[in-house]
C-alpha positions in Angstrom: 108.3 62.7 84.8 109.5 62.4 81.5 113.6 63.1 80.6 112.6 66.1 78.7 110.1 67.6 81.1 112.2 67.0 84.6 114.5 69.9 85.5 117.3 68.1 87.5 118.1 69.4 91.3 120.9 70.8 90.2 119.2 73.2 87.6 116.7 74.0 90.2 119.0 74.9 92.7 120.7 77.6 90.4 117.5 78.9 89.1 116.9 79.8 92.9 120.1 80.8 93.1 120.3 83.1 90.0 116.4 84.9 91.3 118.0 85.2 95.0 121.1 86.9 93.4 118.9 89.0 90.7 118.2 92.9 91.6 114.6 94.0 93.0 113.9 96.7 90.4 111.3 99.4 91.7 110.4 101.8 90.0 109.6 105.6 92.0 107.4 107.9 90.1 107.0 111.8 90.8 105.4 114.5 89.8 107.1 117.8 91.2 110.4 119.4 89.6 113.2 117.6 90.1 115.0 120.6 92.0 112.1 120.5 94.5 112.0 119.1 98.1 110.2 116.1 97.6 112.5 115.3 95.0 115.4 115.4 96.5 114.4 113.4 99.2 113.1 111.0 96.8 116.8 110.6 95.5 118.2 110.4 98.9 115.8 107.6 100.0 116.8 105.4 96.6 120.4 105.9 97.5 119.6 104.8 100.7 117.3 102.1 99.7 120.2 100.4 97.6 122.9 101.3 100.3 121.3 99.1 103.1 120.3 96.6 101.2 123.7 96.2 99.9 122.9 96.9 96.3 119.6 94.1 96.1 116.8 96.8 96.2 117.1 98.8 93.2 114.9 102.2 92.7 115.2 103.9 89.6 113.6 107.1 90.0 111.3 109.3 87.8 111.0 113.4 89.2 109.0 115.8 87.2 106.3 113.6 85.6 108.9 112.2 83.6 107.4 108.7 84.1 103.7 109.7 85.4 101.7 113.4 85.5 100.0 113.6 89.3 96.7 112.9 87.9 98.0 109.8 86.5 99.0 108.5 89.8 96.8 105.9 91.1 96.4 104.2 87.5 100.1 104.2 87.3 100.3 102.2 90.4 97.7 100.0 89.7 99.0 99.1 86.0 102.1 98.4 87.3 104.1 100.9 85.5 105.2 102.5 88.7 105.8 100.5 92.3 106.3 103.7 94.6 105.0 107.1 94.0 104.3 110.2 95.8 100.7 110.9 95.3 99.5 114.5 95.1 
């Protein structure tokens, strides 16, 4: 390996570092009223989510078709714009 291609094992080892470190981000998309059961539990299972894995699961949450309508569910999931949903 060239100089300017080779990443030295000390750069590689923070890079891991730094990614083992970095936040999984999920994203939680929902179509009812926020007020509404399946709401609120969606809210209780993010806090919990984050709680018990001491802050390295994220879930950033999206009630009321804020993020997706129901009958943009499935596409939402399989574009990638949401990771978790509650389908109707």
């Amino acid at each position: 390996m060239r100089g300017s291609d080779a990443c030295s094992g000390d750069d590689a080892v923070g890079a891991s570092a730094a990614r083992a470190d970095a936040a999984i981000r999920l994203t939680y998309a929902n179509f009812p009223p926020a007020a509404t059961f399946p709401c609120v539990q969606m809210e209780h299972w993010a806090k919990e989510v984050e709680k018990r894995t001491g802050g390295k699961v994220k879930v950033q949450t999206f009630p009321g078709g804020t993020l997706l309508a129901a009958k943009n569910i499935l596409d939402g999931v399989i574009s990638g714009l949401a990771t978790s949903v509650t389908s109707p």
